[in-house]
N, C-alpha and C positions, 0 to 999 in steps of 0.2 A: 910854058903852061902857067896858068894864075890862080890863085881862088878863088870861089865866085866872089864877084864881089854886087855890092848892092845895086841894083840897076835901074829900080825907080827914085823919081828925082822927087815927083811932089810930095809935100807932107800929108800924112794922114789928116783925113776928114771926112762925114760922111755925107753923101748928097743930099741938099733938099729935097730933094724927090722925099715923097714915104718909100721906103721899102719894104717888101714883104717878100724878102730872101732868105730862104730857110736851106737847113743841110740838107741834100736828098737823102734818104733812106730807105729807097727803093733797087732794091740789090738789080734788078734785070738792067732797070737805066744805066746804073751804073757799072752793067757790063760793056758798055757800048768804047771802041777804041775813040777815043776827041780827035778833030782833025789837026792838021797843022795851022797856024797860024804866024801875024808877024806883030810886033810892037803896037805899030798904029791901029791894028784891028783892038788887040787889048786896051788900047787906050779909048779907044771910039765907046767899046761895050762898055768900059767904067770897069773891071773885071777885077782889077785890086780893090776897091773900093767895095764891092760885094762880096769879095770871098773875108774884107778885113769886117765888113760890117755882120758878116755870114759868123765869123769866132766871136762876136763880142754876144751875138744871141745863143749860142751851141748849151747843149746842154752842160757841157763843161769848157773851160778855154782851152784849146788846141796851141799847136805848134803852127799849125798850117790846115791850106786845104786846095785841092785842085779845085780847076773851074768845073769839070762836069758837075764835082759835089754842090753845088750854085747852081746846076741846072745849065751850064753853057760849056757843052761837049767840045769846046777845044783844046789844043793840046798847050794848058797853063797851069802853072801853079804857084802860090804864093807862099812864104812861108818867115819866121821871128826866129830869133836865137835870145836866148837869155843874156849872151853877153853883149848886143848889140847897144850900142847906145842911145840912150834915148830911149825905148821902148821897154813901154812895162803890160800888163794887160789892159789896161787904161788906157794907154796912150801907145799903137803900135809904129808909128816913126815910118823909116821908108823899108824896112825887109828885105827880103829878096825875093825877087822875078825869077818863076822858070819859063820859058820860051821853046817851045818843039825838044824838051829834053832827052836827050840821050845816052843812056850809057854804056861807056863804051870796056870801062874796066872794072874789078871788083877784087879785092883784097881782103886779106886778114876777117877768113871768115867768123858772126859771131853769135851766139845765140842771146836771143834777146828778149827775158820775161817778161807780161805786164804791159805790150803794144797793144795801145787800142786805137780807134779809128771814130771821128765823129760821127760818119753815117753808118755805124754799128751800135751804136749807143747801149751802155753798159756792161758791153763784153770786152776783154783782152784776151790779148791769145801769146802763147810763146813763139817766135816768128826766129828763121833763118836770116840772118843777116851781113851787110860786111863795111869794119871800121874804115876803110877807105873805099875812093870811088875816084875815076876818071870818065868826063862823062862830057858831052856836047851843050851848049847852051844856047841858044838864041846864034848860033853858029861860030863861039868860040868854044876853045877846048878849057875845061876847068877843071878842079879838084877841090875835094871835100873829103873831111874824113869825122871821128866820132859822132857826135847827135847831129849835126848837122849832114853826114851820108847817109844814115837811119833815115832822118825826115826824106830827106831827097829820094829818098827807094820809094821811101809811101809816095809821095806825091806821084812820083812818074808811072807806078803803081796803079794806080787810077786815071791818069791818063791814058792806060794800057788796056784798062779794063776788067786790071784783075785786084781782086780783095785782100784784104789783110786774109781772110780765114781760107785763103786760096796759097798762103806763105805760111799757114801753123807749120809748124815742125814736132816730127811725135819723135821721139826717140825709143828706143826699145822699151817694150812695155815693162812696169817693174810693179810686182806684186806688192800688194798693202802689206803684208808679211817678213816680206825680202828686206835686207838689210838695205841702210840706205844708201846709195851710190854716193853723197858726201863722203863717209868712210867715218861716220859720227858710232857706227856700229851699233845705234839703233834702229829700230824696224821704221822701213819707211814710212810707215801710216801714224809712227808718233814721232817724224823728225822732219823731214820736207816736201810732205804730201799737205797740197793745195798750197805751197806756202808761193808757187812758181820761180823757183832759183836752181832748175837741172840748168844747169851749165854748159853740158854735156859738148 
């Protein structure tokens, strides 16, 4: 087994064409599952090149974004890591390719405050998640594990057809009153109420 590793070759650039590729933000659309696809169809559509030109316009700059978010319901998605070389938000270098992603394991589950999603625009949500992942890629098997298995959940996520606010996670409810579950022994509502850091 490998880590993903990067699978597009060309450098970033963005097509002469004009574009007028925007986030969808249309929740039904983007309930729809994307079909499968292969390489050369992603290469034909330009589909890196749209979802990279789709973050450099977003209302804030993203990690990533599947193609349905671009409006092209296949099953792709793109996505930067901060420690990658070469890529700053200026300049996002070659990234990584998802291809008919799958996953197939999930570990070290985690909660995780403050996930938000481009085509939700100005909401976060606290979401269930897990630091490793084993998972199918363009038909090999890979591993990923901290922000870069977070992003890969979201991507494949919407591949899927389901939302970030389809993964909130409520934990049991705790009165503004109640002490607060930190164990800071003040009352929730003056210690980590709204601050989103339940842990739980």
């Amino acid at each position: 087994m490998k880590n993903l590793k990067k699978e597009v070759s060309i450098p970033f650039k963005f097509p002469e064409a004009n574009l007028n590729t925007v986030i969808i933000t249309d929740i039904e659309y983007l309930r729809q599952i994307s079909k499968e696809t292969t390489k050369k169809e992603v290469e034909l559509q330009n589909i890196v090149y749209l979802i990279q030109y789709a973050l450099h316009k977003g209302w804030v700059f993203g990690y990533g974004l599947a193609a349905v978010q671009v409006g092209i319901p296949l099953a792709v998605g793109w996505y930067w890591l901060s420690t990658d070389k070469g890529i700053t938000p200026q300049a996002l270098g070659e990234g990584h390719l998802l291809i008919n992603p799958k996953i197939l394991e999930m570990k070290e589950p985690i909660i995780k405050p403050g996930e938000g999603c481009l085509s939700i625009p100005g909401k976060t949500y606290t979401t269930k998640r897990y630091n490793r992942i084993v998972l199918m890629n363009d038909g090999h098997r890979c591993s990923a594990e901290g922000i870069e298995a977070q992003i890969i959940q979201h991507e494949v996520d919407h591949i899927n057809g389901i939302l970030i606010s389809d993964r909130e996670y409520h934990s049991e409810k705790i009165g503004r009153n109640d002490p607060c579950y930190c164990g800071s022994e003040k009352k929730y509502k003056k210690c980590c109420l709204g601050k989103g850091n339940n842990n739980e």
